[in-house]
C-alpha positions as CSV (number, residue, x, y, z in Angstrom):
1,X,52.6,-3.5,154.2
2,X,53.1,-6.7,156.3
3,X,51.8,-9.9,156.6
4,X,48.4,-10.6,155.7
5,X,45.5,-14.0,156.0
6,X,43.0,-14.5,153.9
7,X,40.3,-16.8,154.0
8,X,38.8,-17.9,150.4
9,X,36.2,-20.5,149.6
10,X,37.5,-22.9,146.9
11,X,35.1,-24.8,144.7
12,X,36.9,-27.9,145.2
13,X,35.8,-30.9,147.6
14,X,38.9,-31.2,150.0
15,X,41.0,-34.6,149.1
16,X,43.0,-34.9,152.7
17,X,42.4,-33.1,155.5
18,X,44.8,-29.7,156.3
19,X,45.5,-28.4,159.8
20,X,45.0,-24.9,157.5
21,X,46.3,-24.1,154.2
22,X,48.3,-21.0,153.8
23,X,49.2,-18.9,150.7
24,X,52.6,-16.9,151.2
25,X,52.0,-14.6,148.5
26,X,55.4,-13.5,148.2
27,X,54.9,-11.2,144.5
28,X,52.8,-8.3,146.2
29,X,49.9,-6.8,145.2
30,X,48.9,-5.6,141.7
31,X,49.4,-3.9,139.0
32,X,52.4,-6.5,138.4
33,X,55.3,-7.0,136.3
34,X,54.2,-10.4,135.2
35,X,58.1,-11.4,134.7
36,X,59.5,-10.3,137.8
37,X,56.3,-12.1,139.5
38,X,57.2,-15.2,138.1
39,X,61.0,-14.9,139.3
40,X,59.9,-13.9,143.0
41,X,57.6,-16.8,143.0
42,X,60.2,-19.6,141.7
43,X,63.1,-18.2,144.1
44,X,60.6,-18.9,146.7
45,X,59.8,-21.8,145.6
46,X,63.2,-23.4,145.7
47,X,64.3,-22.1,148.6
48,X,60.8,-23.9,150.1
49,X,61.9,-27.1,148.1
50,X,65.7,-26.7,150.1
51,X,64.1,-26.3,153.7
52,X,62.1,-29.8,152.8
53,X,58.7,-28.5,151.2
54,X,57.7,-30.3,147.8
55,X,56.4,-29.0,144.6
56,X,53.3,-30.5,143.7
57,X,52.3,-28.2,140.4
58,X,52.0,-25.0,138.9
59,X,48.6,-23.3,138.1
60,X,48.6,-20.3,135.3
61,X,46.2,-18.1,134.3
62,X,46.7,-17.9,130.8
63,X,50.5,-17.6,129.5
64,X,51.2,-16.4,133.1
65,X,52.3,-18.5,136.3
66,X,49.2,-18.0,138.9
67,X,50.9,-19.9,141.8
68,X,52.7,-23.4,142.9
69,X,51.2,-25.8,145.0
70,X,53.5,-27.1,147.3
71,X,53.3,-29.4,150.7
72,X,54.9,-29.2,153.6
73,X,56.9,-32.1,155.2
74,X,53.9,-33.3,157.1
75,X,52.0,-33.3,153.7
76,X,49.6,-30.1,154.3
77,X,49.2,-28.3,151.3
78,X,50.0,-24.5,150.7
79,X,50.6,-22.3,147.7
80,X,53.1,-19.6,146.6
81,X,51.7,-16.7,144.7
């Protein structure tokens, strides 16, 4: 399966203004292996962190990692799941 967008309402107010905010979803779709999801989604991470993104904080769901915010260099937020 390739690429995909998806549009979500958040119940959050917005903080900054975003051009758009993008999940790469780099972990698949479910049923998971909660352990290797974590692994794909902190390689990811770091190689984001190498090319100049930063890590803003992680967001579980439970014991398990859900996804890290991150921002780009221009500051527009994004998330790796």
């Amino acid at each position: 399966m390739g690429p995909a967008i998806g549009f979500l309402r958040v119940p959050e107010g917005k903080t900054a203004k975003n051009k758009m905010h993008i999940d790469i979803r780099v972990a698949g779709e479910p049923p998971w292996d909660m352990a290797e999801r974590e692994q794909l989604i902190r390689v990811k991470v770091a190689e984001l962190v190498v090319a100049g993104a930063t890590a803003v904080r992680e967001e579980s769901y439970g014991e398990q990692l859900g996804h890290v915010v991150m921002l780009d260099p221009e500051g527009n937020e994004f998330c790796v799941a």
